[in-house]
N, C-alpha and C positions, 0 to 999 in steps of 0.2 A: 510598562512598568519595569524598573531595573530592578535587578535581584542580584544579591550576592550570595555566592553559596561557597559553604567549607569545604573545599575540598582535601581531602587527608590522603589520597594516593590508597584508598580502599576502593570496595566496587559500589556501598552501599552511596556514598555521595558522588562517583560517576553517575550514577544512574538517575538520580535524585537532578543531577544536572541537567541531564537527556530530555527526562519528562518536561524542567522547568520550560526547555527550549522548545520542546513538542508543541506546549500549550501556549506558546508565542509568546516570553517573557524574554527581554532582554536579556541576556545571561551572561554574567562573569564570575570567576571563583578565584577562592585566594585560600593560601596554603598556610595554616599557624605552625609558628616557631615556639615555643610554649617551655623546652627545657634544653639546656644547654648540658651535654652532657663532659665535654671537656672541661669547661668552669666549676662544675660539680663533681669535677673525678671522680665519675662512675662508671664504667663499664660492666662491672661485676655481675654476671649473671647475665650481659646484655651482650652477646658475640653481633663482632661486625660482621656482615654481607658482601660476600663475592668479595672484590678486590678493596681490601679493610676499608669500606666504607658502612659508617653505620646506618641503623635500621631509620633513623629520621630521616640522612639523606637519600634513602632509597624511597623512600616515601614520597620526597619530593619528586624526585626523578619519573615516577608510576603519575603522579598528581599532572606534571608536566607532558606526560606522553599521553593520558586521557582530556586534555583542555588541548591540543595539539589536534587531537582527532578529532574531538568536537568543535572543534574550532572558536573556543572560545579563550579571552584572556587570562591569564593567569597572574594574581598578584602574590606578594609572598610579605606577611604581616609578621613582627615580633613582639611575643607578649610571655616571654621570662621573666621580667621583673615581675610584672602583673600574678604570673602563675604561681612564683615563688612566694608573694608577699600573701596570697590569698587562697592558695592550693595545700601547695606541698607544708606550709610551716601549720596551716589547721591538719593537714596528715600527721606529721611529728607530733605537734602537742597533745593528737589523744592518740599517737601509741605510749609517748610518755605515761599519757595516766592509766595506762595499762587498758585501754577501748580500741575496738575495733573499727575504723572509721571507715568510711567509705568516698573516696575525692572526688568520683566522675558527678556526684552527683554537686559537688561545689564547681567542680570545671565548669560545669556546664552554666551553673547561677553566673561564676566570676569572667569565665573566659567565653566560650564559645558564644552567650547568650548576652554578654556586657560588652568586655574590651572587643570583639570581634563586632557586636552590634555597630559600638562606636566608629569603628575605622569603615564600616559600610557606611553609616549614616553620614560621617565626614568627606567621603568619597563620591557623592550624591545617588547612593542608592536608594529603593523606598523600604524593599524587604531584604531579609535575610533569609537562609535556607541552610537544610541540613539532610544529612542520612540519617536521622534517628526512623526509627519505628514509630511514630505517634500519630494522634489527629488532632487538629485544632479545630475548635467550633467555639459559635456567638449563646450563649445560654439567659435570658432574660437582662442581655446587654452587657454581659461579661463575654472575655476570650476565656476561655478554659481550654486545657491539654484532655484529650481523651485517649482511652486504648487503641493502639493502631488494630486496622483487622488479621493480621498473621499475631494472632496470641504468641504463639511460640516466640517470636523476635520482638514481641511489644517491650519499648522502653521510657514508657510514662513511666515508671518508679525512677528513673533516673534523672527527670524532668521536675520533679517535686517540689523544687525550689525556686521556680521562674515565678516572677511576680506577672500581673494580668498586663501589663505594657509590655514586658519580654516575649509572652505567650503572642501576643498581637501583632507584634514584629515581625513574625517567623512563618512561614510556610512549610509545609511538611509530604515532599511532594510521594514519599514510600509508604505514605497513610492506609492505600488500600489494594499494597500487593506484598506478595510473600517474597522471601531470599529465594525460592529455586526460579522464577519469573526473572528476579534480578540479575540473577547467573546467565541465565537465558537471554535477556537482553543483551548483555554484556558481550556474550559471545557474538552472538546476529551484528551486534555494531562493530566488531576489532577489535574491543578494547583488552585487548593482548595483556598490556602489563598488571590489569588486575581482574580479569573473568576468574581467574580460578584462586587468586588473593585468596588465604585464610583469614576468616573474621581476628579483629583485634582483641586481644585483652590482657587481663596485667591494667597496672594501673594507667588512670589518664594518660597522656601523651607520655609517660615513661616506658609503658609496655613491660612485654615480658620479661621476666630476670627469678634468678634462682631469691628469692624474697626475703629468706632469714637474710642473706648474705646481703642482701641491697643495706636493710636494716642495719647489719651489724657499722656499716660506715656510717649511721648514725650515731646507735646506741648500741657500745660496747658488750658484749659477753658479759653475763654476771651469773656464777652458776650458783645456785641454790636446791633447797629440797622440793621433791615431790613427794607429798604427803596423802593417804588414805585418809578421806576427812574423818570413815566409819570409824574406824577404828586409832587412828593417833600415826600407825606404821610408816614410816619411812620406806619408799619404793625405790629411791633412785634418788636422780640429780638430775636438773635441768640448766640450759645455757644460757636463762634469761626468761624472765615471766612474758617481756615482753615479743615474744618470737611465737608464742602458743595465743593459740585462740578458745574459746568456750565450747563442747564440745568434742571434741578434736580428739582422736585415738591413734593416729599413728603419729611414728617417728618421738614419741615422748621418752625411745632407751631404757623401759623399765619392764619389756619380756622376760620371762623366764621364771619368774613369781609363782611358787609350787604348779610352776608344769603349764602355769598359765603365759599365752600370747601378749604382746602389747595391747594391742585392741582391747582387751580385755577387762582395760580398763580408760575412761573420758575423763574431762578435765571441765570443772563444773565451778571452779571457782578460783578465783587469781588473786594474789595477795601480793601486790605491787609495792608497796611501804618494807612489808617483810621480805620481798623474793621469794614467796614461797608459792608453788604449784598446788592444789587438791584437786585430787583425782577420786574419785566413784567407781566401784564393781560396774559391768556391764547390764546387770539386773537390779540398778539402784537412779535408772534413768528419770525420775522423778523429780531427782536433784535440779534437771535442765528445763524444765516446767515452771511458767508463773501464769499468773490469770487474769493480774492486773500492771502497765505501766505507767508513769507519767514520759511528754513527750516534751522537748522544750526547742528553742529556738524555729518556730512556728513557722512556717511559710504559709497563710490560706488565701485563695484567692475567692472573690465573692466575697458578700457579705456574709459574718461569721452568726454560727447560731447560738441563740437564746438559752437554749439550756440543752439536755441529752440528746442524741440522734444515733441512731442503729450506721453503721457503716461498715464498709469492707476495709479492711487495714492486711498491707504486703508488709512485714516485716524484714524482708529479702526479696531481695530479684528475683523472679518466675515462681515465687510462693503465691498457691491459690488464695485468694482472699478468706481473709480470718474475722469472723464478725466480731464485732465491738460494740459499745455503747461508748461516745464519745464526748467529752463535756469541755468546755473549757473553767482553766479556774486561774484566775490571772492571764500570765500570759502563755502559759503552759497549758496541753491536753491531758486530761486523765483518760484512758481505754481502761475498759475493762470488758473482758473477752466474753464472749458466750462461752466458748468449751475454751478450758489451757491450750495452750501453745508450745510447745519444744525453744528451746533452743533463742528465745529473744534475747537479743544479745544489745544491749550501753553501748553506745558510738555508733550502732547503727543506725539505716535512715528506716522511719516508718511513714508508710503513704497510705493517704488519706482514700476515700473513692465511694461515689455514690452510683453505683450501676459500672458502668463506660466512663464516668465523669473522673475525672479526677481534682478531688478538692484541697489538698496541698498537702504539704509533709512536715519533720521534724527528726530531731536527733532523742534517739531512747537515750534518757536518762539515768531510771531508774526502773528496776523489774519488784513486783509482790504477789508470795505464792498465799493464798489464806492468807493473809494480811501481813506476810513477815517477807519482810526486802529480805530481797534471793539474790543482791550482784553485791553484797559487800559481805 
């Protein structure tokens, strides 16, 4: 069987590679192009590597010297337009409305998991392959994503949005071992240019960069108030509703408030229409609490259920499962929690999960604490 597998010039898809060829799979990998950072005049926050080359092309260059050792080919796919047109422009449009988005988990629905399927499938391969942390398995005739076994690195929440043909396509050869094994391998085999690679992050293929700043080359500074909801008072001034997040206590500039720290006071509520900030006492965290959300833009795989079912819901990455009672009503989930939750935050993704299972996801919409919508 031929398999193509992503190779990113990290160690978690070396290795993913290794195993495929272990277990006697034809193996070849191909390296995605995904952002163009000259076309995008961006560097900001994003410093070039060694001799001013940037952090993609060193990526490749690591991608090329681990398919060199393993002796397998190397292709090198472009999918910027793809990224741009299905990535990065759903990123902008909800920081625009002032939400917190999350794109690895669309990379992965539009790029990694779609246009990268495609150009495998065109190329005559049968599967696809990746470094993610996950499992796949056959459930009463469905493919379903499962929890990989290193909880720590599992990254089914970020998988949430593959439909059950994507799921199917895909092999997951890091399903049943941990990063220090991976390390370990890495080393045992040469693979020099990325045994001791630091894990990626920052956004999809953009990576790391100082973040307001990436931002600001979109959307401009717009300084407005920071307001104490309790009380009406004006704290300060901010550079932009859209550069803060829910929660969030530092760096808001508004220290020194009778003797009080920044921290001392969170940011519980964003007023994007007005530009205005609302901030909370540090003993008024109640504010960040809802009990019930609606979910929309559904991804479920399987067939969908009948009426209520108890479920585990991640509302963030490595957050322990939060029980719900989950119904649909249209095309939309209602959850509503067994105990409150902190901190559910509009634009983010929530994932679905029955044990190990994972049953699909969706963008929070809307949050309600005691019955009174808590995000507007």
């Amino acid at each position: 069987m031929k398999v193509l597998v992503g190779l990113s010039g990290g160690v978690d898809s070396a290795i993913a590679a290794y195993l495929l060829q272990k277990e006697g799979y034809e193996v070849e990998a191909c390296f995605m192009r995904n952002w163009d950072a000259l076309a995008n005049n961006d560097y900001l926050g994003n410093p070039t590597i060694g001799d001013n080359q940037c952090p993609q092309e060193k990526d490749y260059d690591d991608a090329k010297a681990v398919a060199e050792k393993l002796g397998i080919k190397l292709h090198r796919a472009d999918f910027v337009k793809e990224y741009w047109d299905n990535v990065f422009s759903y990123f902008l449009k909800e920081y625009e409305k002032g939400r917190t988005p999350n794109p690895d988990v669309f990379c992965n629905k539009y790029i990694k998991f779609d246009s990268f399927r495609k150009f495998a499938l065109e190329h005559g391969f049968d599967k696809i392959a990746m470094g993610h942390y996950a499992k796949r398995a056959d459930f009463e005739g469905v493919s379903y994503i499962y929890k990989a076994s290193d909880k720590n690195k599992d990254q089914s929440y970020f998988l949430s949005q593959l439909n059950e043909e994507q799921i199917a396509s895909c092999l997951f050869p890091l399903e049943n071992i941990d990063k220090p094994t991976v390390r370990k391998l890495a080393e045992e085999l040469g693979l020099d240019s990325v045994k001791n690679k630091k894990d990626s992050t920052g956004v999809c293929f953009i990576g790391e960069r100082n973040f307001r700043q990436f931002l600001q080359n979109y959307f401009p500074a717009k300084k407005g108030q920071i307001i104490e909801g309790k009380t009406g008072r004006v704290l300060g001034e901010h550079i932009g509703v859209l550069y803060y997040t829910l929660g969030q206590r530092h760096g808001l500039g508004i220290g020194g408030i009778s003797g009080e720290e920044d921290s001392a006071f969170f940011i519980y509520k964003k007023d994007v229409k007005n530009n205005v900030l609302y901030v909370a006492h540090a003993g008024d965290e109640e504010l960040l609490y809802s009990d019930a959300c609606y979910v929309d833009g559904i991804n479920w795989v399987g067939p969908k259920p009948e009426g209520k079912i108890r479920v585990g819901v991640k509302f963030r990455y490595r957050q322990p499962d939060q029980y719900c009672d989950l119904s649909f009503e249209g095309d939309r989930v209602r959850l509503d929690y067994v105990e409150p939750v902190k901190a559910v935050t509009p634009g983010q993704i929530a994932v679905f999960y029955d044990g190990e299972r994972m049953l699909g996801g969706g963008i929070i919409e809307s949050t309600y604490y005691k019955g009174k919508r808590t995000d507007i």
